[in-house]
Residue, then its C-alpha position, 0 to 999 in steps of 0.5 A: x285039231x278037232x275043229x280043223x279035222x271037222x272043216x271047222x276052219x273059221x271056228x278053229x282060226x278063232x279058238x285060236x286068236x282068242x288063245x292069242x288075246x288071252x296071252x297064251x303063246x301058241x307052239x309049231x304044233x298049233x300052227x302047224x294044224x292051221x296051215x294043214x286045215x287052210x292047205x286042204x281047204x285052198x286057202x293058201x293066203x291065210x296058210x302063208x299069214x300063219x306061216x308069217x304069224x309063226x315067224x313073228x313068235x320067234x318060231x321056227x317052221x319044221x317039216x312037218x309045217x312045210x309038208x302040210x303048206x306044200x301039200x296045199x300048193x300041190x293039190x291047188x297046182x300052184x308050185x309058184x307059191x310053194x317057192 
């Protein structure tokens, strides 16, 4: 989250898949602050990936997750890619 705060994207994206290749499982909340991290920076495809990513743990999205992927589309002015 720190990393992500501080628009350390990249560096918190790679936090991330290292945690993944070590076995760890990530949970929504891990999730959840990349997409708001790629959300505020425009970078909805990767938002989108996470979002797919997520999915393929078994996890469920929750309103909190959506919030911060449809305040990306809104602040882009891309409500398409919201549906």
């Amino acid at each position: 989250d720190a990393c992500v705060k501080e628009g350390q994207l990249a560096l918190a994206s790679s936090y991330f898949q290292r945690m993944v290749d070590e076995g760890a499982t990530p949970d929504m909340v891990a999730f959840t602050i990349l997409i708001s991290g790629c959300a505020r920076q425009g970078e909805m495809s990767k938002a989108v990936q996470h979002l797919e990513m997520a999915k393929s743990f078994a996890l469920v999205p929750d309103a909190t997750c959506y919030n911060a992927f449809l305040a990306g589309c809104a602040q882009r002015g891309d409500l398409g890619e919201a549906v």
